[in-house]
C-alpha positions in Angstrom: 0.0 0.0 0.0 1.3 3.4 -1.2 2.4 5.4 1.9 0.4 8.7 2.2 0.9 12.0 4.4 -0.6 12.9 7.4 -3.5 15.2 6.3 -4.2 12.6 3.8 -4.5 10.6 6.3 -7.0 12.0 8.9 -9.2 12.8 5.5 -9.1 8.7 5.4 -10.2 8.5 9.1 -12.9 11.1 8.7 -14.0 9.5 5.8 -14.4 5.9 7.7 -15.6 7.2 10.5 -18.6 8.5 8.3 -19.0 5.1 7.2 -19.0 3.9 10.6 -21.6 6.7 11.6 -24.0 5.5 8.7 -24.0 2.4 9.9 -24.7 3.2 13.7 -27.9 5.5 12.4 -29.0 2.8 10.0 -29.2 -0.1 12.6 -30.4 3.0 15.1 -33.7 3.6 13.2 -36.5 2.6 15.2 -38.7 1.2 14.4 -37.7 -0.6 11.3 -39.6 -3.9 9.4 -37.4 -7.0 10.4 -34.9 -5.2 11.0 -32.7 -4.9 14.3 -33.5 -1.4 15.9 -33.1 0.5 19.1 -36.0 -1.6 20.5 -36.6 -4.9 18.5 -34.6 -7.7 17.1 -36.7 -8.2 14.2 -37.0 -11.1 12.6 -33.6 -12.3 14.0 -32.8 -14.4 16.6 -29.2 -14.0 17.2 -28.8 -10.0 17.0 -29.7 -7.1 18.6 -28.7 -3.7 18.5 -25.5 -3.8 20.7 -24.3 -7.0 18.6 -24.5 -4.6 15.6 -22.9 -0.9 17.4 -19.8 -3.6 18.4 -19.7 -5.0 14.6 -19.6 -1.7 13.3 -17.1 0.0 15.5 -15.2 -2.9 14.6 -14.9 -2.7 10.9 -13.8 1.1 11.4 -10.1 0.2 10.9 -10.4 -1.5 7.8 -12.9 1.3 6.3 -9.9 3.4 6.5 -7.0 1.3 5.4 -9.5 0.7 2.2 -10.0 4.7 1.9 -5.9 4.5 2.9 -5.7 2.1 -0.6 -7.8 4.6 -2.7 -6.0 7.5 -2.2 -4.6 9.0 -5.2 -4.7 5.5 -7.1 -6.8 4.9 -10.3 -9.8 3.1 -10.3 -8.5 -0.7 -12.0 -8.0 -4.2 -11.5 -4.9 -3.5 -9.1 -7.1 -1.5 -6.3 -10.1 -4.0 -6.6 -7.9 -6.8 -5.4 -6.5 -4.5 -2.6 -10.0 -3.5 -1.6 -11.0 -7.4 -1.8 -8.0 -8.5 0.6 -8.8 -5.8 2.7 -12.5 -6.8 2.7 -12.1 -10.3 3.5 -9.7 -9.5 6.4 -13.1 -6.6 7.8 -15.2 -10.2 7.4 -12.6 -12.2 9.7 -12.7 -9.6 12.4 -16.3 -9.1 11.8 -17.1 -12.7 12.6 -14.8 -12.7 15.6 -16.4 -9.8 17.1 -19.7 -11.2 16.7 -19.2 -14.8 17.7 -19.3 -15.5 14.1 -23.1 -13.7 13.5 -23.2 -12.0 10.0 -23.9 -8.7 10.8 -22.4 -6.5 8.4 -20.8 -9.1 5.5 -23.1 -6.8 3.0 -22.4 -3.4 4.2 -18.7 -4.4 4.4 -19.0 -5.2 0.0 -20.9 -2.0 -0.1 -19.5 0.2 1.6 -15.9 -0.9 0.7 -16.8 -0.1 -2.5 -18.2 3.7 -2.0 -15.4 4.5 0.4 -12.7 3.3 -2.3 -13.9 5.6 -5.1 -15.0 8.3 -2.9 -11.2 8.3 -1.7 -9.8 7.7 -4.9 -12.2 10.7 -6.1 -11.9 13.0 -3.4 -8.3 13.1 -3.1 -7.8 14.9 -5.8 -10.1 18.0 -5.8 -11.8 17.4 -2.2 -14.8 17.5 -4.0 -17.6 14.7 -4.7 -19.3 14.5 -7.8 -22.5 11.7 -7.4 -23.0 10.7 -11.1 -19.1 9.7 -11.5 -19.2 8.2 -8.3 -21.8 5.5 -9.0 -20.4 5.3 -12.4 -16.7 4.5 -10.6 -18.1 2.1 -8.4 -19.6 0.2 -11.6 -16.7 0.5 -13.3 -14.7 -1.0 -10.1 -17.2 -3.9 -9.3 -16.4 -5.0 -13.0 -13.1 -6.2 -12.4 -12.4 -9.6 -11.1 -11.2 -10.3 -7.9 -8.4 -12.5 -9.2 -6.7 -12.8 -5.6 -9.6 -15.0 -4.5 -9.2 -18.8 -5.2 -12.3 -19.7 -2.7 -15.3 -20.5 -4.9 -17.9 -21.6 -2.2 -21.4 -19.6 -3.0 -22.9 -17.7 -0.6 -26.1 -17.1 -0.1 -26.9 -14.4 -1.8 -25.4 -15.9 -4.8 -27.8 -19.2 -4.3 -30.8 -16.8 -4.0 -29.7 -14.9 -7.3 -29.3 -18.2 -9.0 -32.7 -19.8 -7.7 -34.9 -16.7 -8.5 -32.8 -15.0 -11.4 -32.3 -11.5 -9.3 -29.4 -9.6 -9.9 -28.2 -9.6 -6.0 -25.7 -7.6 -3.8 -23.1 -7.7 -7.1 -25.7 -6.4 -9.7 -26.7 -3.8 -7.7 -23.2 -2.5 -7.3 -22.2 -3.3 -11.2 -25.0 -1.4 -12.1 -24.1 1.7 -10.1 -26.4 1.3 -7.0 -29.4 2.6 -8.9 -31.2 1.9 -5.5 -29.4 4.7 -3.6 -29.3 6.5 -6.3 -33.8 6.2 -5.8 -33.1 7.1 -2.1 -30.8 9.8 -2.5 -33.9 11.6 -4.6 -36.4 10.6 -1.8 -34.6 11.9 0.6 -35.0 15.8 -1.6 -39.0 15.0 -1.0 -38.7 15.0 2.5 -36.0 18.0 3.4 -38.6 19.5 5.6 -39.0 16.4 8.4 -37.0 14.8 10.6 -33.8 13.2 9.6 -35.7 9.7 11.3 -38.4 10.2 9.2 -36.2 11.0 5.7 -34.3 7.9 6.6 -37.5 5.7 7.2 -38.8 6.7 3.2 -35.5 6.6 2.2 -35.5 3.1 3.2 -39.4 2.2 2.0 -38.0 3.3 -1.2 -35.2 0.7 -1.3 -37.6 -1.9 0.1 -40.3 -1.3 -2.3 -38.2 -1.5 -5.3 -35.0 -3.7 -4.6 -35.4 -7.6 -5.1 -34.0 -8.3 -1.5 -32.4 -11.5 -1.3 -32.0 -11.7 2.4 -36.2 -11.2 1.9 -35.9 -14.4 -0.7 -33.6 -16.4 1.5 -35.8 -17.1 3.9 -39.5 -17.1 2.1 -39.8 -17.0 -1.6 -41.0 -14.3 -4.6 -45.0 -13.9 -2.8 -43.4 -12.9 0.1 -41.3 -10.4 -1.4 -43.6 -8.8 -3.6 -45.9 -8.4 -0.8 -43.2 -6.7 1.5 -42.3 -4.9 -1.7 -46.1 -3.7 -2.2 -46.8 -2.4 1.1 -43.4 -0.5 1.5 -44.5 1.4 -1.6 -48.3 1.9 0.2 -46.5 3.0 3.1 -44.4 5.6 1.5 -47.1 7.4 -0.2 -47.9 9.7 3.6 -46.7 10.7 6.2 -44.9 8.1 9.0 -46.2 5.9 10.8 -49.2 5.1 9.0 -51.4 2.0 8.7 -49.4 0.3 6.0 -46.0 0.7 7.8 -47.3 -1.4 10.8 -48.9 -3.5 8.2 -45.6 -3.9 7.4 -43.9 -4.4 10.3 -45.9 -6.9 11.7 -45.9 -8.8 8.6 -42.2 -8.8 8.6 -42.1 -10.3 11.6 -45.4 -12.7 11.7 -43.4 -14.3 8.3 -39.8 -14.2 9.7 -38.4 -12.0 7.2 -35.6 -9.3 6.8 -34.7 -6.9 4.3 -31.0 -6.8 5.4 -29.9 -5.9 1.3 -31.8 -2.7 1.9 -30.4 -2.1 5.5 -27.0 -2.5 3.7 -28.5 -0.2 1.3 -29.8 3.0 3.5 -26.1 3.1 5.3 -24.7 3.2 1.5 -27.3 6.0 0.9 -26.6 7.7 4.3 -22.7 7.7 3.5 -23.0 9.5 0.5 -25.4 12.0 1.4 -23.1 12.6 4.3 -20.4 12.6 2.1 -22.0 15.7 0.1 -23.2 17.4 2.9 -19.3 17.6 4.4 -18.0 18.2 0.9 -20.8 21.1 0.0 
């Protein structure tokens, strides 16, 4: 890794310590559908809300050696296998942390992603432009991860293969066009609270994204009906009838959308990003 000066480097630690804070307000959001919150477990049985503030402070470290990576390197094949190592090591800490409970294994693909170009973009004019961003992060997800001779599928992968969705690797090759949804929701709703942004923000994701951690544990009814009344939901004002719908479906059928949890934090980063940036 390419030795970098000292401002350079607190810009790397601010910059992972705002991926660490969009992680802390995403699994903060209370009350959320299946979802760990501040006051529920969701549909999960082996996580709560401290499990997930330990995870995250956890991964803070490697946030920054990735953002460390990125800095003033082009966006190719060479970084994405740097980011990948990196990434695998965040997993191995992750797990130990958590008494091997997968908390955070999608945010850490996400996120290490978005921190990586934002570095490699940001480094050079301190500024953040959104379009090339999600374009880079395309552009970066392309490449192969040649350094990784493991070929066991995960679940996400068995889930895109059983139902045809595109997945947590789609979504990024294809720019995140899901926070790129959210980012414009949150315009709509400048005037509330940041809880209540957040919450549409995330019915947006929900209503649109084909959630595998949603298909994991039910099947393509289930989903679409999750998918339906996240969209009723996000038509007024919160709560309303068809978010406790929701929530209580979400947990009477066992179900999680963890993609779009992964997915809010992404969206949370990179609004935070512009906001610091402005």
């Amino acid at each position: 890794m390419m030795k970098i000066d000292h401002e350079s480097e607190i810009i790397c630690w601010q910059l992972a310590q705002m991926v660490e804070t969009a992680l802390l307000e995403e699994v903060s959001l209370t009350p959320k559908p299946g979802l760990v919150d501040c006051r529920s477990n969701g549909a999960h049985e082996d996580m709560n809300h401290a499990l997930f503030v330990r995870s995250a402070q956890t991964l803070t470290p490697y946030f920054f050696e990735m953002a460390q990576a990125a800095w003033k390197q082009p966006v190719d094949q060479a970084l994405r296998i740097t980011i990948a190592q990196i990434g695998r090591e965040a997993e191995k800490a992750m797990y130990k942390a958590t008494n091997q409970v997968n908390t955070h294994k999608g945010a850490i693909w996400a996120l290490g992603l978005t921190i990586s170009v934002a570095a490699s973009q940001i480094c050079q004019t301190m500024q953040l432009d959104v379009t090339t961003l999600f374009a880079e992060i395309a552009r970066l997800t392309a490449y192969s991860d040649t350094s990784y001779g493991e070929k066991v599928a995960t679940h996400g992968q068995n889930v895109q293969q059983k139902f045809g969705v595109s997945g947590a690797y789609g979504e990024a090759l294809a720019g995140y066009p899901h926070v790129q949804l959210a980012l414009k929701e949150a315009e709509k709703h400048q005037a509330e609270t940041k809880e209540q942004r957040y919450l549409h923000m995330l019915l947006t994701i929900i209503g649109s994204l084909d959630d595998t951690c949603i298909l994991y544990r039910s099947d393509e009814q289930t989903l679409k009906a999750v998918q339906a009344l996240a969209k009723e939901a996000n038509q007024t004002r919160l709560p309303n009838t068809a978010f406790n719908q929701l929530n209580a479906f979400c947990t009477r059928q066992h179900v999680s959308p963890g993609g779009s949890a992964d997915l809010l934090a992404v969206t949370i980063f990179v609004q935070d990003l512009k906001d610091w940036l402005a």
